[in-house]
N, C-alpha and C positions, 0 to 999 in steps of 0.2 A: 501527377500525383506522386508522392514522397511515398515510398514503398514498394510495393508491389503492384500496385492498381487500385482503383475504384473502392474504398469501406476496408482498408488491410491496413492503417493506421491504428497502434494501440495508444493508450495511456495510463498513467498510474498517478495515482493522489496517496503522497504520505500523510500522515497528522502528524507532527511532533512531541509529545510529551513535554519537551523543555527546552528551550531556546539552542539551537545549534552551533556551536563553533569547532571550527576546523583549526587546520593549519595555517598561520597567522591570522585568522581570526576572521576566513572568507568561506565561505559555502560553496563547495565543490560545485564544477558547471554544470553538471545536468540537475544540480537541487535548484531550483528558484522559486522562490516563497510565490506564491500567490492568493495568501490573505492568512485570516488572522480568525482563530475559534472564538465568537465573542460571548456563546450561550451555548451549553450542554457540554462541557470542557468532563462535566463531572459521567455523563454516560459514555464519552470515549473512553475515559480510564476505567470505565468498570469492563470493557470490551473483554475477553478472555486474553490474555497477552501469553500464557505459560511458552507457548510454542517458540517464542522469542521471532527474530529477524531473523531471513535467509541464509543458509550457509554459506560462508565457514562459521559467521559469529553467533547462528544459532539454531535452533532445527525446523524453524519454517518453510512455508510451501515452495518450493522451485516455480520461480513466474513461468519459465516455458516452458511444464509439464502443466501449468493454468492454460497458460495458452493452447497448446496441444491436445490435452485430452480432455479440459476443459473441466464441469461443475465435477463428473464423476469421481476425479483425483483428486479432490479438494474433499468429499464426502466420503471418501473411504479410507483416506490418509490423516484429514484432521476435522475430525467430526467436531470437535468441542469448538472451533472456531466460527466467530459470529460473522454474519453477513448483512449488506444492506436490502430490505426491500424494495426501498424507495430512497431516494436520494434530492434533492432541489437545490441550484442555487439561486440567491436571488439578488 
């Protein structure tokens, strides 16, 4: 196993807002697209965004205090922040 052992694998799913480009014109190696929002583009944008992206570039949640302390830190640091219930892909 890649990790630590046995279920100690994480991962994270960005959505894009608008087409990405970097530095000439390639997407850094840990972004790799894997697919494309073809329906509900309009309920991701209405998501609460105010919190912006992680620091420095903005004051969202720290992934390993997500990790670490888990739903609590997320609930008591950014309440207004939406979550999924349920999720599918297909």
């Amino acid at each position: 196993f890649a990790g630590s052992g046995e279920n100690t694998r994480t991962s994270e799913l960005f959505i894009a807002f608008e087409k990405q480009k970097h530095k000439f014109g390639k997407t850094k190696p840990w972004e790799t697209p894997i697919g494309v929002v073809t329906d509900g583009m309009d309920v991701i944008k209405n998501l609460y965004s105010d919190y912006g992206d992680v620091k420095p570039s903005g004051n969202g949640p720290d992934q390993f205090k997500i990790e670490n302390v888990g739903r609590s830190y997320i609930e008591e640091n950014f309440p207004l922040l939406d979550h999924f219930k349920k999720c599918a892909v297909e």
